[in-house]
C-alpha positions as CSV (number, residue, x, y, z in Angstrom):
1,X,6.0,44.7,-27.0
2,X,6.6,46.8,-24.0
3,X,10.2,47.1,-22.3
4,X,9.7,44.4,-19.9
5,X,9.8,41.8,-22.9
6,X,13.2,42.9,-24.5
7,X,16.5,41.2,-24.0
8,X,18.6,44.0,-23.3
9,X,18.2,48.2,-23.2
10,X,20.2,51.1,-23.6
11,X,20.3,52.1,-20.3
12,X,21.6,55.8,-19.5
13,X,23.0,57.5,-16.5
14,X,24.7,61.3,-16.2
15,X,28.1,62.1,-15.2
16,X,27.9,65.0,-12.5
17,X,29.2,67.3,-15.8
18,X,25.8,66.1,-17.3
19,X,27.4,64.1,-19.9
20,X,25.2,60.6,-20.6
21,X,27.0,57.6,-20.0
22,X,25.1,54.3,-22.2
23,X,25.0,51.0,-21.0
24,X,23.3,47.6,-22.9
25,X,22.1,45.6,-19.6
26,X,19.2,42.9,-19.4
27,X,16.4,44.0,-18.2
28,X,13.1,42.1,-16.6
29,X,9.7,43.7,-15.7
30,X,8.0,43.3,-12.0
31,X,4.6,43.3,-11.3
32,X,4.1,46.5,-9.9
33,X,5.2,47.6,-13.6
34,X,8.7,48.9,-12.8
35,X,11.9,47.6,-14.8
36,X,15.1,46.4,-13.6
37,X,18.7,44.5,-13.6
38,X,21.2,43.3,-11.5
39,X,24.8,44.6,-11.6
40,X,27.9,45.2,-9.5
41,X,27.9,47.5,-6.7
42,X,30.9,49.6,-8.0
43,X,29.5,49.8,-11.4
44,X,30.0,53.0,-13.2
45,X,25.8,52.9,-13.4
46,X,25.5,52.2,-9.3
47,X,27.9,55.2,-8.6
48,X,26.3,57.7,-11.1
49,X,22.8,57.2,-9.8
50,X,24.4,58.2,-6.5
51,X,23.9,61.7,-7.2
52,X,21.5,61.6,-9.9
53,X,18.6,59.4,-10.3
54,X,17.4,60.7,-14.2
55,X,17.5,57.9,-16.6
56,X,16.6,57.3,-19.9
57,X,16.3,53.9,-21.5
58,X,15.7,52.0,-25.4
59,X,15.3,49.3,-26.5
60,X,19.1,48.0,-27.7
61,X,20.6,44.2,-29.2
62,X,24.0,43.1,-26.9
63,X,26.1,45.7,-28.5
64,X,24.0,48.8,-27.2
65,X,23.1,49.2,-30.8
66,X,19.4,50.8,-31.1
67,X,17.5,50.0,-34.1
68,X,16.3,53.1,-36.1
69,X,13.2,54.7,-34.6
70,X,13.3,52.9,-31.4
71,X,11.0,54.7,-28.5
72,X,13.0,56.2,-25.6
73,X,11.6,56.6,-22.3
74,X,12.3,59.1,-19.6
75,X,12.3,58.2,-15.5
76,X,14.4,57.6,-12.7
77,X,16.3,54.5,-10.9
78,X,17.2,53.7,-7.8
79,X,19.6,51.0,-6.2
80,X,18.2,48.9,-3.8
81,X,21.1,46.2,-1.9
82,X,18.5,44.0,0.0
83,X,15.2,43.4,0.8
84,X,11.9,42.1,-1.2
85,X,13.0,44.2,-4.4
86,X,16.5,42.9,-4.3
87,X,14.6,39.2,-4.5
88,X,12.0,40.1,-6.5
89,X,14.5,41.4,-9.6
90,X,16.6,38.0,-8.7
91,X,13.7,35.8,-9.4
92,X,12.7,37.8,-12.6
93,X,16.2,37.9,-13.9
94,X,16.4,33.5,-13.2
95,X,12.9,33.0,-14.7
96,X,13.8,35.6,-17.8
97,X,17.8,34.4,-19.0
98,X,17.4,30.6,-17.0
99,X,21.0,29.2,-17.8
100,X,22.3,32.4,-19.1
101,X,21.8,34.3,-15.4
102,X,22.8,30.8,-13.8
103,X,26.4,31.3,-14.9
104,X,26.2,34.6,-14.8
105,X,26.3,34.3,-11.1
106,X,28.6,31.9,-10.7
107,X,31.1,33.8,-12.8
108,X,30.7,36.5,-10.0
109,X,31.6,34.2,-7.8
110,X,34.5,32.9,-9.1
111,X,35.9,36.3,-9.5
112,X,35.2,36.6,-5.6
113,X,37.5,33.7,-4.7
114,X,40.4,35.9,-7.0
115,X,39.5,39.2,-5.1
116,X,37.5,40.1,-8.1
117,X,34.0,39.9,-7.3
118,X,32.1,42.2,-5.5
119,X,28.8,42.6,-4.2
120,X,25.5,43.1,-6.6
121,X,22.8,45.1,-6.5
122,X,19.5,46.0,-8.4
123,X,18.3,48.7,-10.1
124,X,15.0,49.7,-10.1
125,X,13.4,51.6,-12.5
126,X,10.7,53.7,-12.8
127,X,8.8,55.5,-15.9
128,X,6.1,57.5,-15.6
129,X,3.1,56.4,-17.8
130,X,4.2,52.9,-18.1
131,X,2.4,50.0,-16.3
């Protein structure tokens, strides 16, 4: 079972001190092999990878808890705000979670219509070795 097919991974960005920031998020596969989610666009994740682009990711439950032994993997991410990889990660994340990222989405926009919400964004990832 390769990354692609979990529910959620421990996804990890760097402060600019080089501390490592952990983060459970979904994550879906694309065909060209890479990984990736959606999230806000003032995420914590979104403004980390600003300056740095290293990542390292695992396999994780909800809670960001990693089971014992769990492969890490090494790469880099990048944020993409439009385009055919913003839709591509959108389609993958509806056919994945289904209901789940249905509601997910309209959650967001409630939150809008409060002065909440904000805008999303993908992240794409990239491991060397993998796909």
């Amino acid at each position: 079972m390769g990354l692609s097919d979990e529910k959620y991974i421990l996804f990890t960005t760097y402060k600019r001190d080089g501390t490592a920031v952990a983060t459970p998020v979904w994550v879906v596969g694309l065909a060209d092999g890479r990984l990736g989610f959606i999230t806000g666009g003032t995420s914590g994740k979104v403004k980390r990878l600003a300056h740095t682009p290293r990542v390292v990711v695992q396999p994780c439950d909800m809670r960001g808890r990693v089971a014992a032994g769990a492969a890490t993997a090494e790469g880099t991410a990048a944020v993409v705000t439009e385009g055919p990889d913003l839709a591509a990660l959108e389609a993958a994340r509806k056919a994945k979670y289904g209901f789940q990222a249905t509601l997910t989405e309209l959650m967001t926009k409630v939150r809008g219509l409060f002065g909440r919400g904000g805008t999303t964004c993908g992240v794409l990832i990239e491991l060397p070795g993998a796909g």
